[in-house]
N, C-alpha and C positions, 0 to 999 in steps of 0.2 A: 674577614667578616666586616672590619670597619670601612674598608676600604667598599665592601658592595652599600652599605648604608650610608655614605658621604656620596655614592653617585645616583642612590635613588633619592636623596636629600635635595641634589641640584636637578634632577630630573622633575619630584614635584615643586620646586621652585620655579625653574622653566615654564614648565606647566599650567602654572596659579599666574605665573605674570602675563603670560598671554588670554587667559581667561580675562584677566581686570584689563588690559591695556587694547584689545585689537577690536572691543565692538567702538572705541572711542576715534578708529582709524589714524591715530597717530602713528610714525617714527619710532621705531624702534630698536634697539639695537641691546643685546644680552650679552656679558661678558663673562667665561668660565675657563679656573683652570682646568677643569677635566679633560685630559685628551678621548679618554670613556666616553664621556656623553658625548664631545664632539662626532666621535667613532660612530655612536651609539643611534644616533641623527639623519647620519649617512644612508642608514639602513632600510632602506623602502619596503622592506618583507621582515622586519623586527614583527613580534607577537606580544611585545611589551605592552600593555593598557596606556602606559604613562606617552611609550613612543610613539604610539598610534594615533595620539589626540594632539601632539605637539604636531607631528606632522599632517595632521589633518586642515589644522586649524594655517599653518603656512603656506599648502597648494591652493585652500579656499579663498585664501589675503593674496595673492600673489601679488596685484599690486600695490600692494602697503611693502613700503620698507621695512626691509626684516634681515637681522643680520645675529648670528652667533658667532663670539670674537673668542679666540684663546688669550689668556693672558695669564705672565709670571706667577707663580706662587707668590711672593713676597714683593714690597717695598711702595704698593695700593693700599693706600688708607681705606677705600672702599671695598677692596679686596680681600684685605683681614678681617674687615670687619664681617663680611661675608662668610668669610671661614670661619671667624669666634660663632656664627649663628648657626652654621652648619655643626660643629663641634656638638653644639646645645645641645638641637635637634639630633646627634646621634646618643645623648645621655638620657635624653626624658621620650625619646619614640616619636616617630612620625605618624600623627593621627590622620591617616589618608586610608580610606576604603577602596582603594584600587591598586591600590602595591603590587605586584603580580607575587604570586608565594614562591618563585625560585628566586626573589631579593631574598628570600629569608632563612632558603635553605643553609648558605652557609653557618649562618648566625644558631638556627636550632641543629648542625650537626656540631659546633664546637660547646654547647651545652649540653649535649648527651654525652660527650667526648671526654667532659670535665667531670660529672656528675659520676662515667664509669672510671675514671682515672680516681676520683677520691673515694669510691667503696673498692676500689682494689686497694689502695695502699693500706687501706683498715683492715687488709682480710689478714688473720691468723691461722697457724695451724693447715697450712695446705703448700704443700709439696711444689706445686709451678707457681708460687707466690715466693721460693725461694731460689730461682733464679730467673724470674719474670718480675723485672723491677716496674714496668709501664705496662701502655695498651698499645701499644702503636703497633704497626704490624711485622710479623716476624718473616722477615725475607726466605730464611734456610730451610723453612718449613715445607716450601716447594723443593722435590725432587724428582729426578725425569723417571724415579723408578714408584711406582708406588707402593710397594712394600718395606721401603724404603722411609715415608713422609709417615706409615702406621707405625713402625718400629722406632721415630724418632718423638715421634707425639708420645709413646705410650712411654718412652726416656724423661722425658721433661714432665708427664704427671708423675710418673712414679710407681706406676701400676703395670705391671711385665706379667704374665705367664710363669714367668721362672720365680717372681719373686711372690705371687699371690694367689697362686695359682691352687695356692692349698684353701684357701678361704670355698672354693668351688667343690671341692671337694671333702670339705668340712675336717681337713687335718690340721694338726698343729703347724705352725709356723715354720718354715725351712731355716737349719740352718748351711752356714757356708763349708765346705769339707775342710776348706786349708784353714779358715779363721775359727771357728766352731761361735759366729756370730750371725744374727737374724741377717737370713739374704734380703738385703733390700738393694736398687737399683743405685743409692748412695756409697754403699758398701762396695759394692762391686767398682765403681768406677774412682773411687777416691780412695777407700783403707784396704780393698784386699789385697796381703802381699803375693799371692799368686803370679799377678797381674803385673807385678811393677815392672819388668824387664821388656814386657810389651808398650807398656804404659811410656818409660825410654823411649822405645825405639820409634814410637809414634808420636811424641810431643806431648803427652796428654796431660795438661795440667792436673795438679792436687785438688782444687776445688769444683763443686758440684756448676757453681754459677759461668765457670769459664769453659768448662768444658760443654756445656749444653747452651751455650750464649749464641748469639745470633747472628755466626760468622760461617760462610761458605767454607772456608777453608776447616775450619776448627771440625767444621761438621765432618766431612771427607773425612780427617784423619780418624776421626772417633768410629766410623764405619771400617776402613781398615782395622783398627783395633778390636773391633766388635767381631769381624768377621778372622780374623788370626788368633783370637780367642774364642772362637768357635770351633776351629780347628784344632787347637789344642785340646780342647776338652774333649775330643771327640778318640783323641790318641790315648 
């Protein structure tokens, strides 16, 4: 994000000082660390507003001297000080009416990004808020089967067929045969002793958050388990 608004920073810099400097036909010569904008310059079919008018306005001068020079980050008193200004300008906003809006996209998706990251962490009382610690995206969620990716989403809310299935059917609550406790999807994978010898022979952690976390392996094992506890149930 700071890094795309420190380069449309020196890009409307660029920009303003050939406006003030090139009807006056002087010498010119522009000094940036950016290898970006350098990059950025290079590009004869860029769609940028900002690159389009920099390079418009240097095929039109051609014969005016005109040079853009890379130079070190540090040890240019002229340099830093350009940097302390670019700094500025990314704290108080660049008031320039030709921005192009994908300079901005990064900047409004780490503000959405933020804004749904802290009404997750305040959510209570919900079931994939207790082993969904962030928002980031969850890799294992992709499966090459997909009844597989609905059977493991419907793990992580909390909400199975087997455990709520009475609510559809407007009966009481199920309980477990071996524990004589509410089947819920936590029950089953963590306290019911039915299950532990399976539970062994698969790895499968004690707790809800490890076993439903967002590990390719963790996953596999917990579909073996799923699926050899299915089998059993069925003898």
């Amino acid at each position: 994000m700071i890094k795309n608004l420190r380069y449309t920073a020196e890009m409307v810099a660029i920009n303003k000082s050939l406006n003030v400097f090139h009807p006056t036909k002087q010498k010119l010569v522009i000094c940036t660390d950016s290898l970006s904008v350098l990059l950025s310059l290079r590009n004869i079919f860029s769609t940028n507003p900002l690159n389009q008018n920099i390079l418009l306005i240097t095929v039109c001068h051609q014969k005016r001297y005109f040079r853009v020079l890379r130079l070190g980050p540090y040890g240019i008193a002229g340099n830093e000080l350009v940097d302390r200004a670019a700094k500025v300008a990314i704290g108080e906003g660049i008031p320039y009416r030709k921005v192009p809006v994908n300079d901005f996209i990064a900047l409004i998706k780490h503000k959405i990004k933020l804004k749904w990251r802290q009404m997750w962490e305040n959510v209570s009382n919900n079931k994939l808020r207790e082993i969904r610690r962030d928002v980031s995206p969850w890799i294992s969620s992709t499966r090459d089967v997909r009844k597989e990716e609905v059977i493991l989403t419907r793990l992580r809310i909390g909400h199975t067929r087997l455990s709520h299935g009475y609510l559809m059917a407007r009966d009481p609550p199920r309980l477990c045969q071996a524990c004589r406790k509410k089947l819920t999807v936590k029950h089953i994978l963590t306290e019911c002793r039915a299950y532990n010898t399976l539970k062994c022979l698969y790895h499968i952690p004690d707790d809800l958050y490890s076993i439903l976390q967002d590990n390719k392996h963790t996953i596999d094992r917990l579909f073996k388990f799923l699926h050899q506890g299915q089998k059993a149930s069925r003898q």
